[in-house]
PDB file of N, CA, C and O in Angstrom:
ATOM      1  N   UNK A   1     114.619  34.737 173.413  1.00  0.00           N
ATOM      2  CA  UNK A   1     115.083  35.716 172.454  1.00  0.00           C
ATOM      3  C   UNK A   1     113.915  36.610 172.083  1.00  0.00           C
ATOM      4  O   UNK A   1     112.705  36.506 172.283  1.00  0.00           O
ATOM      5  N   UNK A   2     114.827  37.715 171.349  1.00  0.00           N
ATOM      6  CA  UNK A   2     113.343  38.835 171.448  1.00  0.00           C
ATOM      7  C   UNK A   2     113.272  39.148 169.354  1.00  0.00           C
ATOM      8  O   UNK A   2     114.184  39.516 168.614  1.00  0.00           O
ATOM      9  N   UNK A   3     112.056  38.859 169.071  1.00  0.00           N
ATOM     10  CA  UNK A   3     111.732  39.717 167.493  1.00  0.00           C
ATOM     11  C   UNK A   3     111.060  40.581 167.839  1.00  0.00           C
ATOM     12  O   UNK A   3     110.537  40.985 168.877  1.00  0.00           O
ATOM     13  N   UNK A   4     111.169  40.978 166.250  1.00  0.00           N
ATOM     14  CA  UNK A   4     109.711  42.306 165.919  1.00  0.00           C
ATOM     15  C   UNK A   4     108.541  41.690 165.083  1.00  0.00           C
ATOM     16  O   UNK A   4     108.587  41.064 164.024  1.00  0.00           O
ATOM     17  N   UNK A   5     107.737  41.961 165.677  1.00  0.00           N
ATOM     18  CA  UNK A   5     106.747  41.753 164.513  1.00  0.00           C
ATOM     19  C   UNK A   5     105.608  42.521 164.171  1.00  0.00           C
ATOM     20  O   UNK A   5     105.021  43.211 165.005  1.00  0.00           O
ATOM     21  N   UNK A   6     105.318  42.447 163.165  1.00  0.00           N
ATOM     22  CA  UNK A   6     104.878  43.869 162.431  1.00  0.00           C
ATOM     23  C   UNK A   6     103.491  42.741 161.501  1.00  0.00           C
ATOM     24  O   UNK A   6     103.599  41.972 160.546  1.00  0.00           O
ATOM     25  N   UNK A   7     102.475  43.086 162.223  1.00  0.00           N
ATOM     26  CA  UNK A   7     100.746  42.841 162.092  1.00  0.00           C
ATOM     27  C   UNK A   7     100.427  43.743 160.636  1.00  0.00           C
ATOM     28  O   UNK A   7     100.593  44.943 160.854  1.00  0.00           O
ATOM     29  N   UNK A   8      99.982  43.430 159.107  1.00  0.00           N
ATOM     30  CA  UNK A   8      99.234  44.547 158.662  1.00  0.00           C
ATOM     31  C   UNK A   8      97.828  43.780 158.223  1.00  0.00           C
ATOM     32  O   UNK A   8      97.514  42.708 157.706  1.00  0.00           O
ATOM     33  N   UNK A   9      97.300  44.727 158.633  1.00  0.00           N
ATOM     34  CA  UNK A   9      95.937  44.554 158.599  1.00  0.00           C
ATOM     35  C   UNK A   9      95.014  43.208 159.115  1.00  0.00           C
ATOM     36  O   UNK A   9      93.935  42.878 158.621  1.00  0.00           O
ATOM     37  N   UNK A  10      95.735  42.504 160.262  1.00  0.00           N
ATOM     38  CA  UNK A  10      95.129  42.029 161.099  1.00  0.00           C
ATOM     39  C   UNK A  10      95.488  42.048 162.113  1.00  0.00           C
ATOM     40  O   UNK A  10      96.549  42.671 162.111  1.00  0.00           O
ATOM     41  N   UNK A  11      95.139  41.585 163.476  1.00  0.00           N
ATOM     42  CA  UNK A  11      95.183  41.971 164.630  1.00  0.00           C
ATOM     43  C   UNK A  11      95.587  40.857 165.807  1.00  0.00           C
ATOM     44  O   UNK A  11      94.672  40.034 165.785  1.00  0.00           O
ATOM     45  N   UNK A  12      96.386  40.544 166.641  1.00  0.00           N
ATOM     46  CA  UNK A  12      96.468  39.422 167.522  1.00  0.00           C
ATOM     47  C   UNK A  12      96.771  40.038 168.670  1.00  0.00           C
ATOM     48  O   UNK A  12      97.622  40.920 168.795  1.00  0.00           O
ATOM     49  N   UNK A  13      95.935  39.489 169.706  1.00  0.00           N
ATOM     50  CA  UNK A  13      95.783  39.639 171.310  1.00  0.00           C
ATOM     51  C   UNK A  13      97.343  39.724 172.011  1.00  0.00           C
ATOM     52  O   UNK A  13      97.726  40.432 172.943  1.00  0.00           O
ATOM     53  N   UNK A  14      98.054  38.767 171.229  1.00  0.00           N
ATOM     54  CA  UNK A  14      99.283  38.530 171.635  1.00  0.00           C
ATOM     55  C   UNK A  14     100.269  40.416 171.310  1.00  0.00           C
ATOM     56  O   UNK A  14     100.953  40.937 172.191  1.00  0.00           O
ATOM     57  N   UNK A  15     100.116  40.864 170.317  1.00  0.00           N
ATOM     58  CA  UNK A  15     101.207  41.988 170.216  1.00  0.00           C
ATOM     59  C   UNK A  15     100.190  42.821 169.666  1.00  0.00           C
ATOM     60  O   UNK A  15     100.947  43.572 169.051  1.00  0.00           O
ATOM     61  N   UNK A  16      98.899  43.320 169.385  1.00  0.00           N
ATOM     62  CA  UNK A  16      98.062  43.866 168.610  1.00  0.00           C
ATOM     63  C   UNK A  16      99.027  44.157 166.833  1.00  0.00           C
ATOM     64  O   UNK A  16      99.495  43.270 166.120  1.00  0.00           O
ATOM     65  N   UNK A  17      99.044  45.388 166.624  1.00  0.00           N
ATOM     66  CA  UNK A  17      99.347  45.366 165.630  1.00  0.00           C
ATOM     67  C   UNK A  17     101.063  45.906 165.406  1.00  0.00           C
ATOM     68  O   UNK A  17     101.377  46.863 164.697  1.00  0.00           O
ATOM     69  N   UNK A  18     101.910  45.157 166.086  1.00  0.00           N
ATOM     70  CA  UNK A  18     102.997  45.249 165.880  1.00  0.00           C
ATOM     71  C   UNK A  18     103.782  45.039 167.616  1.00  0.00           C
ATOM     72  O   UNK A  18     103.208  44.885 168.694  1.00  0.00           O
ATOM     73  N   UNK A  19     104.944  45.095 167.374  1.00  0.00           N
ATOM     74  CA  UNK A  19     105.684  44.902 168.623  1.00  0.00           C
ATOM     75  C   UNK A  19     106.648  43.734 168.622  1.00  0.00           C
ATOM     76  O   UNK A  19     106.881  43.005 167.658  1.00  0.00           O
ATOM     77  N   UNK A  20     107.203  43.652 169.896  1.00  0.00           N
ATOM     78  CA  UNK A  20     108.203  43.030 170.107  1.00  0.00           C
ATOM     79  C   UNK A  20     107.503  41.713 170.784  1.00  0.00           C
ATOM     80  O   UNK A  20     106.415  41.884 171.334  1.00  0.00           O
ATOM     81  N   UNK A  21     108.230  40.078 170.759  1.00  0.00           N
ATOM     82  CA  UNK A  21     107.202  39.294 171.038  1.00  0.00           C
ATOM     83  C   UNK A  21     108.418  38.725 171.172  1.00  0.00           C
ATOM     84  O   UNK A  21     109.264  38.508 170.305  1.00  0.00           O
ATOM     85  N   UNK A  22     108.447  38.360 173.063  1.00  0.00           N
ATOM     86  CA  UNK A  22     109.711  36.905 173.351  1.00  0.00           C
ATOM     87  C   UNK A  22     109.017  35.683 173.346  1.00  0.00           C
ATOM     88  O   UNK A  22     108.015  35.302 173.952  1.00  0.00           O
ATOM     89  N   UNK A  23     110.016  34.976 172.259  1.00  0.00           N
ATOM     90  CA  UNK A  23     109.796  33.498 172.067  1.00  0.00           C
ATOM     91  C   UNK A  23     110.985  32.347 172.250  1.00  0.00           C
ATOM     92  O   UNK A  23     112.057  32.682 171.746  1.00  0.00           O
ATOM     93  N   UNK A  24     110.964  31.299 172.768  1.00  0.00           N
ATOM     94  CA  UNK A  24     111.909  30.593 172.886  1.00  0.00           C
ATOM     95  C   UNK A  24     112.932  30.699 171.703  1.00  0.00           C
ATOM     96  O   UNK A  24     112.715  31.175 170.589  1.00  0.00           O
ATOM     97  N   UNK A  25     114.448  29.986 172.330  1.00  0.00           N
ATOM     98  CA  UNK A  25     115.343  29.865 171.155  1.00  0.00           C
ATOM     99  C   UNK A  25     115.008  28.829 170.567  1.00  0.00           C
ATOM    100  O   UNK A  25     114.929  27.787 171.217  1.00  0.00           O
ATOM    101  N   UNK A  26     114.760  28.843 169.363  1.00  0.00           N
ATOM    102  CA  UNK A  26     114.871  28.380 168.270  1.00  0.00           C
ATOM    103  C   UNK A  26     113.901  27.643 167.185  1.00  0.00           C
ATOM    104  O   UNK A  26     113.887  26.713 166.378  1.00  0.00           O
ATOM    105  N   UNK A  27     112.816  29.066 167.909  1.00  0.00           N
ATOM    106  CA  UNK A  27     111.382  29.254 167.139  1.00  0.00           C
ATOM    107  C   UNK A  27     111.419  29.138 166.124  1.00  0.00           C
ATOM    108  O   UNK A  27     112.503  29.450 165.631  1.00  0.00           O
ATOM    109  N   UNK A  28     110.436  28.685 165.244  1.00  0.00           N
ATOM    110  CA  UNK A  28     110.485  28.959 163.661  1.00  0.00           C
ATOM    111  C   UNK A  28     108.850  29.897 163.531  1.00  0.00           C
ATOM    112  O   UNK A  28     107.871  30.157 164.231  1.00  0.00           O
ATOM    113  N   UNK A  29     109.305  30.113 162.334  1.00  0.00           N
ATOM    114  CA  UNK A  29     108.017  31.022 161.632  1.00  0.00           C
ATOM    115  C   UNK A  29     106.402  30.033 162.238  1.00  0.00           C
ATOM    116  O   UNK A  29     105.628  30.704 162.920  1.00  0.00           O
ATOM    117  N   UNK A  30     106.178  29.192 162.082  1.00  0.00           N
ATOM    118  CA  UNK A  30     104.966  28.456 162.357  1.00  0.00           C
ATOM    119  C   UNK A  30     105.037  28.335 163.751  1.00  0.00           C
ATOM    120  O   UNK A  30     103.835  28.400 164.009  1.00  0.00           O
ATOM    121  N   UNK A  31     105.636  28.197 164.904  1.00  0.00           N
ATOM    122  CA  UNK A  31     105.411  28.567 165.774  1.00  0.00           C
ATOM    123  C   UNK A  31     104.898  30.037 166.326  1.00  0.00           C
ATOM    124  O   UNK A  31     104.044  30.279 167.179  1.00  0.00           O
ATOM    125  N   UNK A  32     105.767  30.992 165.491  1.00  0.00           N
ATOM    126  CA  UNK A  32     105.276  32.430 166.522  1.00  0.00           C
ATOM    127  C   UNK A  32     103.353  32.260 165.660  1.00  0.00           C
ATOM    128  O   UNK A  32     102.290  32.473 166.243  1.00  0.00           O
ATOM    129  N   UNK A  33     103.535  31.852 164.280  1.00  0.00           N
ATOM    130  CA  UNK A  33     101.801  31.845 163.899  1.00  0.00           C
ATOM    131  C   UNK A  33     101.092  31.419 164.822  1.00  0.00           C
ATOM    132  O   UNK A  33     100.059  31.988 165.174  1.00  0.00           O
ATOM    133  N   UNK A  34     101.379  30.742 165.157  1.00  0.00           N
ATOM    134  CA  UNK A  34     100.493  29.524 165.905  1.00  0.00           C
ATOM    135  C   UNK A  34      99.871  29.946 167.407  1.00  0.00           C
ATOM    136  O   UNK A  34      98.780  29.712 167.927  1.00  0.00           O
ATOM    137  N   UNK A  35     101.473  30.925 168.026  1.00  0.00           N
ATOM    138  CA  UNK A  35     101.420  31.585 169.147  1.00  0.00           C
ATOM    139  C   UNK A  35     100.364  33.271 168.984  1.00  0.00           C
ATOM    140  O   UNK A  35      99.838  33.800 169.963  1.00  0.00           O
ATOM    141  N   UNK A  36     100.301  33.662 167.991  1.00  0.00           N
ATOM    142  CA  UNK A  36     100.136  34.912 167.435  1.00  0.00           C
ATOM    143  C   UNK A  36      98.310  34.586 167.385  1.00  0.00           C
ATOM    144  O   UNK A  36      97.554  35.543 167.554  1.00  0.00           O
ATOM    145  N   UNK A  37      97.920  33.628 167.219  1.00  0.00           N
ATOM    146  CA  UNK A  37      96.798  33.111 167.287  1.00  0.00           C
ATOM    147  C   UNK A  37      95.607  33.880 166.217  1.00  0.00           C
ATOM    148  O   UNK A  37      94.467  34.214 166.536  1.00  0.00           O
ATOM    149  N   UNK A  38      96.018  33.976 165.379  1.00  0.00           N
ATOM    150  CA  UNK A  38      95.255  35.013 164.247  1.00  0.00           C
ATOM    151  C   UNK A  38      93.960  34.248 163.946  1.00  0.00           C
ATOM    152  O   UNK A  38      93.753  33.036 163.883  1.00  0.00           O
ATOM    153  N   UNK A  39      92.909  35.613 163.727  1.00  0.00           N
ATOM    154  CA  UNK A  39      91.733  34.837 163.296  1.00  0.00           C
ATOM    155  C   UNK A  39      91.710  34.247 161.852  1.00  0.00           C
ATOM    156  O   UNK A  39      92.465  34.614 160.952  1.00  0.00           O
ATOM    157  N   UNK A  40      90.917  33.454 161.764  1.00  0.00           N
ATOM    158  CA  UNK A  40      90.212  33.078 160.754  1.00  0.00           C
ATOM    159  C   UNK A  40      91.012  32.156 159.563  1.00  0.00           C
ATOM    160  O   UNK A  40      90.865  32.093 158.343  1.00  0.00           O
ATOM    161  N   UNK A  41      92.105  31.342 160.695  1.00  0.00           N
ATOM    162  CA  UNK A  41      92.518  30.305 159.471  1.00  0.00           C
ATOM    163  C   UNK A  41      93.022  30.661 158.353  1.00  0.00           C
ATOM    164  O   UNK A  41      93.327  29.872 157.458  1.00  0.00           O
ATOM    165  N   UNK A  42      93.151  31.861 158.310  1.00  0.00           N
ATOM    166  CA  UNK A  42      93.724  32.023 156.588  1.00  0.00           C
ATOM    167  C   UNK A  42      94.844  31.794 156.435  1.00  0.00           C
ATOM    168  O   UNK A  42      95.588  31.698 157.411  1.00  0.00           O
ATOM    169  N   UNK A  43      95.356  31.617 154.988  1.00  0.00           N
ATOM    170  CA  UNK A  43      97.050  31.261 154.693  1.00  0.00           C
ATOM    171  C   UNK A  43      97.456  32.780 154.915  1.00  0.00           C
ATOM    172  O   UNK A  43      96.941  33.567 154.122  1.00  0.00           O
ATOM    173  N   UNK A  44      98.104  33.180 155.649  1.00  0.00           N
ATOM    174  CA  UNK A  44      98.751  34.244 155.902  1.00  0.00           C
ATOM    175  C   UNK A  44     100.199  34.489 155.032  1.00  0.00           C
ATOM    176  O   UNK A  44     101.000  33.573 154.843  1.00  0.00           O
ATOM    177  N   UNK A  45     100.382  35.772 154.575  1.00  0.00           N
ATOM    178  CA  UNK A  45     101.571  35.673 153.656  1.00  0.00           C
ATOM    179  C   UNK A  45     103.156  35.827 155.274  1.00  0.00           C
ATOM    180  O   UNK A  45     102.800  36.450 156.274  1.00  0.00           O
ATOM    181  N   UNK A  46     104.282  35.378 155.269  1.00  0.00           N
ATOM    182  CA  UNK A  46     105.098  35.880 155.838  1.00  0.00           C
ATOM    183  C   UNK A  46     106.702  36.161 155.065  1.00  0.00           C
ATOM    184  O   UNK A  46     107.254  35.494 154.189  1.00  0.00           O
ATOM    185  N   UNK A  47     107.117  37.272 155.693  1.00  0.00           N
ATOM    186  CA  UNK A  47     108.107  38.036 155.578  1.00  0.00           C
ATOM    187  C   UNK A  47     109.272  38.103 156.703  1.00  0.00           C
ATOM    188  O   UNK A  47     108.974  38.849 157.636  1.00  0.00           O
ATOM    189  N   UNK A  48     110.382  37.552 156.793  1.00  0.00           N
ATOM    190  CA  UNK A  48     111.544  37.313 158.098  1.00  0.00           C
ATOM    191  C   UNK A  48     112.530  38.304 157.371  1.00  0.00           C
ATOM    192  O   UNK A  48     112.775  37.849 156.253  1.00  0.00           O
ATOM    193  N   UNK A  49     113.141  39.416 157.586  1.00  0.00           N
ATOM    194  CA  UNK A  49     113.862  40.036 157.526  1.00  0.00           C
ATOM    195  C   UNK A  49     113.977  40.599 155.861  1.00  0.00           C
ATOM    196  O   UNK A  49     114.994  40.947 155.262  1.00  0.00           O
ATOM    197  N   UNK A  50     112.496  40.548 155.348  1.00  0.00           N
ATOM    198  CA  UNK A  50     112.447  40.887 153.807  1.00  0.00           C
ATOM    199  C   UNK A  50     112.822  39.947 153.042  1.00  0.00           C
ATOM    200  O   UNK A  50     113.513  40.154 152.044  1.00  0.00           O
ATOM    201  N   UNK A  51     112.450  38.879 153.380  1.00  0.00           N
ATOM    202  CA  UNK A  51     112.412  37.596 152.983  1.00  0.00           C
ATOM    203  C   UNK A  51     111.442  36.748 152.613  1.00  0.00           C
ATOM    204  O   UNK A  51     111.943  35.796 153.212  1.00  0.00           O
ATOM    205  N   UNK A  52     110.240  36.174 152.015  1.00  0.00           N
ATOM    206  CA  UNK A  52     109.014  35.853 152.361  1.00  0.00           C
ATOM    207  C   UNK A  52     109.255  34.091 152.270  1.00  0.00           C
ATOM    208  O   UNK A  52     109.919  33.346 151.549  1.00  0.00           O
ATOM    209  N   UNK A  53     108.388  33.932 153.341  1.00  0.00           N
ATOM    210  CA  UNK A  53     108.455  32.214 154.055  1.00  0.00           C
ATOM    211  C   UNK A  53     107.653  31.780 153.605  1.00  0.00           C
ATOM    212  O   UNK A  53     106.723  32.008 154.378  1.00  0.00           O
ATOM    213  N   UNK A  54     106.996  30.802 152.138  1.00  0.00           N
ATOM    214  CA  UNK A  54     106.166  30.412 152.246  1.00  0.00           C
ATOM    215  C   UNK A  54     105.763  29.016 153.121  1.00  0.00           C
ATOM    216  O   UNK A  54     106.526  28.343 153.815  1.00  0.00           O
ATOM    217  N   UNK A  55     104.389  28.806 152.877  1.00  0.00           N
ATOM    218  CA  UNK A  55     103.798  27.769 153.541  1.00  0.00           C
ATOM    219  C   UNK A  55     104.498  26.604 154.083  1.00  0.00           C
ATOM    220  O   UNK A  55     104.580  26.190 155.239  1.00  0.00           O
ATOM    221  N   UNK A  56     105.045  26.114 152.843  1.00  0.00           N
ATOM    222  CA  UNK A  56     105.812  25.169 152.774  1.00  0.00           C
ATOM    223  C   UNK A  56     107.385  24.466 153.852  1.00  0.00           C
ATOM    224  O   UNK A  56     108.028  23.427 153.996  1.00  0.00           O
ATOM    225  N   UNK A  57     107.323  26.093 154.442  1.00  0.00           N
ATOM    226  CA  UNK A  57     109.101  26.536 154.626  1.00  0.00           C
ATOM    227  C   UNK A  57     109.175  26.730 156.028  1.00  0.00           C
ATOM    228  O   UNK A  57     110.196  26.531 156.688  1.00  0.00           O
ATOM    229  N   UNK A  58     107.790  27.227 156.606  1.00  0.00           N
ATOM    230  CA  UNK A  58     107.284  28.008 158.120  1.00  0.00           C
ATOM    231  C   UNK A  58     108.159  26.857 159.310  1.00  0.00           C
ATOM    232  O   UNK A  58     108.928  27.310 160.158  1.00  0.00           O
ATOM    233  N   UNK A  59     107.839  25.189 159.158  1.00  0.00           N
ATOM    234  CA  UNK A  59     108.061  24.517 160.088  1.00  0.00           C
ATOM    235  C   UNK A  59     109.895  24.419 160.282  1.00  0.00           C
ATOM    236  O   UNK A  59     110.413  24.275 161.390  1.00  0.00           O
ATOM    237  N   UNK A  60     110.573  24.512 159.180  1.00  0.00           N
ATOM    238  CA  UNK A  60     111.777  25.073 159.268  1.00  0.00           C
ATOM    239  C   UNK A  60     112.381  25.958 159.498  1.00  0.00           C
ATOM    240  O   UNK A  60     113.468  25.808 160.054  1.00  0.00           O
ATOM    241  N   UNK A  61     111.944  27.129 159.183  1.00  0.00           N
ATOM    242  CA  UNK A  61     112.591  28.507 159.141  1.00  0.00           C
ATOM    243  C   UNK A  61     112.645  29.107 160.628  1.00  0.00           C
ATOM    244  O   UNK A  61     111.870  29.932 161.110  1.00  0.00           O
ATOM    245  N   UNK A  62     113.669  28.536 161.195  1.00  0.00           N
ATOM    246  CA  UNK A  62     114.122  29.081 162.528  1.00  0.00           C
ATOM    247  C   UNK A  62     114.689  30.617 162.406  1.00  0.00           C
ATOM    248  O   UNK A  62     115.460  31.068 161.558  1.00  0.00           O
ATOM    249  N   UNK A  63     114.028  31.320 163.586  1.00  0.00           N
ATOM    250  CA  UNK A  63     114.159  32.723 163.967  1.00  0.00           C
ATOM    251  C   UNK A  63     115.649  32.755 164.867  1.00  0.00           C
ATOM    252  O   UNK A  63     116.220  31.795 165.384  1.00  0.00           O
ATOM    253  N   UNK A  64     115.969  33.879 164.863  1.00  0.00           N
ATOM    254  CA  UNK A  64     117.169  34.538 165.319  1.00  0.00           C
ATOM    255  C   UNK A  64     116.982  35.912 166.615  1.00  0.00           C
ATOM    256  O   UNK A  64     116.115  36.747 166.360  1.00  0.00           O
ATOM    257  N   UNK A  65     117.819  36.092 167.975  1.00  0.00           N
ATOM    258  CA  UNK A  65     117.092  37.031 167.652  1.00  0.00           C
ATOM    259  C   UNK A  65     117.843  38.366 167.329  1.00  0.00           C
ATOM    260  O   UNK A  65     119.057  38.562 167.272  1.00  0.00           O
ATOM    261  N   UNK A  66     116.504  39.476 167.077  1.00  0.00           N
ATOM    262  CA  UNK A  66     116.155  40.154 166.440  1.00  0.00           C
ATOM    263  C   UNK A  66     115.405  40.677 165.019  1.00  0.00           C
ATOM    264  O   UNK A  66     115.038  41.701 164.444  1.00  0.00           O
ATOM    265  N   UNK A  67     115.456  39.107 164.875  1.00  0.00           N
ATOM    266  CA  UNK A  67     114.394  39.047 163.642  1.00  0.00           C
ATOM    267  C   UNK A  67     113.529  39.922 163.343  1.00  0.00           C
ATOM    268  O   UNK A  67     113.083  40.376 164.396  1.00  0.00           O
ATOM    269  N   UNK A  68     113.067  40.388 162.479  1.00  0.00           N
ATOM    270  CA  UNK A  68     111.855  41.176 162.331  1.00  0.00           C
ATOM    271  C   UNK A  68     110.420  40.202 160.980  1.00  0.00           C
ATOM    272  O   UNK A  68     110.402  39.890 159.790  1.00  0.00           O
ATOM    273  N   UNK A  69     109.875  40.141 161.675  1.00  0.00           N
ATOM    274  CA  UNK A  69     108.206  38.936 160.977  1.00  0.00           C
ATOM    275  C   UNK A  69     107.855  40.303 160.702  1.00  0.00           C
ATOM    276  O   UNK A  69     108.250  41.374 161.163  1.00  0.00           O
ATOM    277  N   UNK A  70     106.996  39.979 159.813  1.00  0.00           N
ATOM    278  CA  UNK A  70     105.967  41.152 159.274  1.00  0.00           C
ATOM    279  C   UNK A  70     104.707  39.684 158.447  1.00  0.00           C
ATOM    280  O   UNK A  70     104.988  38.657 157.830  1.00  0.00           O
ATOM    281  N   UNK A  71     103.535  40.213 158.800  1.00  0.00           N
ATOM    282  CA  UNK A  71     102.509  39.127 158.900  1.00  0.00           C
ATOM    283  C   UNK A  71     101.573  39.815 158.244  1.00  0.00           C
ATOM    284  O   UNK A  71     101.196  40.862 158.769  1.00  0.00           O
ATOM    285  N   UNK A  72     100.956  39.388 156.908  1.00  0.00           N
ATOM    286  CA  UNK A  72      99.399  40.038 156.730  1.00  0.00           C
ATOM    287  C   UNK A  72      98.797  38.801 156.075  1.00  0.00           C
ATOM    288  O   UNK A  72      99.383  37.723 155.980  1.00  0.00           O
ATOM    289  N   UNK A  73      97.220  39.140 155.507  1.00  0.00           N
ATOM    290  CA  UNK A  73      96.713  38.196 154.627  1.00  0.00           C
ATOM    291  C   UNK A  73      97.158  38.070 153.240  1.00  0.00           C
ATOM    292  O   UNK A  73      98.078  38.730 152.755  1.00  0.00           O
ATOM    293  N   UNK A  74      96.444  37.167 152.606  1.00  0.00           N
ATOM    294  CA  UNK A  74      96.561  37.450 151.414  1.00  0.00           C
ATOM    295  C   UNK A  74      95.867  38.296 150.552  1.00  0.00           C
ATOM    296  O   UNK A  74      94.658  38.351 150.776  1.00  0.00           O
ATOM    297  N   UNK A  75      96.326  39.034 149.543  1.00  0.00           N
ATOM    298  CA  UNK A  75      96.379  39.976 148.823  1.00  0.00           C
ATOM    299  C   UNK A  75      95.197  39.434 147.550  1.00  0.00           C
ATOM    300  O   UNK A  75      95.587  38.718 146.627  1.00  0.00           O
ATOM    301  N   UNK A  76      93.365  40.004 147.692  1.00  0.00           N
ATOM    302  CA  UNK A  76      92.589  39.354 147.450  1.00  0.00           C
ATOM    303  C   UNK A  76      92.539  40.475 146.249  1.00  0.00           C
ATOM    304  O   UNK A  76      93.019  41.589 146.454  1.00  0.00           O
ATOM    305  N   UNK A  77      91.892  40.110 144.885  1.00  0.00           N
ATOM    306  CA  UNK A  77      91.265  41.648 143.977  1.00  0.00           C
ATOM    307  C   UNK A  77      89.926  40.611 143.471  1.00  0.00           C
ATOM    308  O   UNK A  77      89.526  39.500 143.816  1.00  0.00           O
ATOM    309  N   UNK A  78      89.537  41.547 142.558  1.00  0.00           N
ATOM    310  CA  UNK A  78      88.560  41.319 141.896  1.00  0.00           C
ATOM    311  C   UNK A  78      88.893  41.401 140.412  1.00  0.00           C
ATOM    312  O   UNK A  78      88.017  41.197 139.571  1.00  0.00           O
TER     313      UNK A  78
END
């Protein structure tokens, strides 16, 4: 099956910063991470169809397709 996924402000070898990315049926959110291979370990925030997945939720939350992921870090201030 085919999603979208939409990179902000980091970068993966796999789709750079956005694109379409085929993954088996019945991927969940922590798989395409995992596949997406992002640097630096961080808790990444995610978003499935304007939805946000936390941490907790990733190993469940099976994709569909056409899904659309949207992937960034977390949102740091001072």
């Amino acid at each position: 099956m085919r999603i979208s996924v939409e990179l902000i402000a980091v970068r993966s070898p796999l789709v750079g910063e956005g694109g379409a990315l085929d993954v088996e049926d019945g991927a969940t959110v922590a798989r395409v991470l995992e596949r997406l291979a992002l640097p630096g370990g961080e808790s990444y925030m995610t978003i499935v169809n304007g939805t946000s997945i936390g941490p907790g939720d990733r190993e469940d939350a099976a994709l569909s397709d056409g899904d659309a992921v949207t992937v960034f870090p977390p949102i740091k201030g001072g």
